[in-house]
Structure formats: structure tokens, C-alpha cells
N, C-alpha and C positions, 0 to 999 in steps of 0.2 A: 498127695493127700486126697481120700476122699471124702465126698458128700453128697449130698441129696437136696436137690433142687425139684420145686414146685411150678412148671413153666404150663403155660393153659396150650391146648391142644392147636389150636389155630400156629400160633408162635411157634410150637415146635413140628409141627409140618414144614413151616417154612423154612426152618431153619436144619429140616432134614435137605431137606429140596438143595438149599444153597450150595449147604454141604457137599450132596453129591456131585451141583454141577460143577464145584470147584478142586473135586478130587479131595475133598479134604475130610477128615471126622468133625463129628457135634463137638467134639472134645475142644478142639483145635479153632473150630469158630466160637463157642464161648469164650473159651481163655482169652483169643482176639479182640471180644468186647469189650471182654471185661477188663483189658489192658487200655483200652481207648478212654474206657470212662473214668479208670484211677487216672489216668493221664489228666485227662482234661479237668477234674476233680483236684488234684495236686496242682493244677498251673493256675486257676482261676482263683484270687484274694477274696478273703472274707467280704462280702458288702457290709459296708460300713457305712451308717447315715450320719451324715457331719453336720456338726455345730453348728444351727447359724440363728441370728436372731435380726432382730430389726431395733438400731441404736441401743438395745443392750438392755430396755423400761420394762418390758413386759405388755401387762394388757394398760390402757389407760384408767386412772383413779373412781372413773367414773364407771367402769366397769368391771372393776374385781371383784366383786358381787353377783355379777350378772347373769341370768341364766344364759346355756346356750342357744334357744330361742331368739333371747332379747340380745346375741351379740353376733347371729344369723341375720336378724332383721333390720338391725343398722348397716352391718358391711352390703346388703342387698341394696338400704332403701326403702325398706319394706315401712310401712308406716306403724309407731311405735306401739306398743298396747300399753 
């Protein structure tokens, strides 16, 4: 199949360069890549950020209301306004 790719001139100098010192075409080294990265793209699982809480309450009573300032300057310390 063909197509047409957009590659910036630095990157494909180089990748003339490799090409030839490896005997091989631009063809041949793209496809290479571009094998490595579905590779590595199909073996790596979704990140997943898991559940977790602290005893299960939430914020405390006295501050479900609270701005995020005023629940910044308690967990600091900070003296209250």
C-alpha cells in the first residue's frame, strides 16, 4: 500500500544516512519503526488509576463546604482566615 508521509528534513536526512550505512532502503527502515512502536504500543496495558480512598468518609463534616484555599491552609497549617 501506498502513502505519503510528512517527515521534517533533519529526520529524514538521518534516516537517509542510516539507510545507506545499513545497506538497506528508507522503505525498509520505516516499516522497521514502525513495527517496534505497534509492538511496544500493543504489549504496554492501559494506565489505569485505581480506586483508593482513605476509610471510605470522604472530606470531614466540617469541610464539605469548604473552599479549596480554606482546605489548602489547614492540611499546610497555614493559619485560618
Amino acid at each position: 500500500m501506498k502513502t505519503t508521509l510528512d517527515i521534517s528534513d533533519p529526520l529524514l536526512r538521518d534516516a537517509r544516512k542510516i539507510a545507506a550505512r545499513e545497506g538497506t532502503t528508507l522503505r525498509a527502515l520505516v516499516e522497521q519503526g514502525l513495527r517496534r512502536i505497534v509492538t511496544e504500543k500493543r504489549r504496554r496495558p492501559k494506565f489505569r488509576l485505581r480506586q483508593v480512598t482513605f476509610c471510605g468518609n470522604g472530606l470531614r463534616p466540617e469541610l464539605q463546604d469548604a473552599s479549596w484555599e480554606r482546605i489548602l491552609a489547614l492540611s499546610y497549617g497555614y493559619p485560618s482566615e
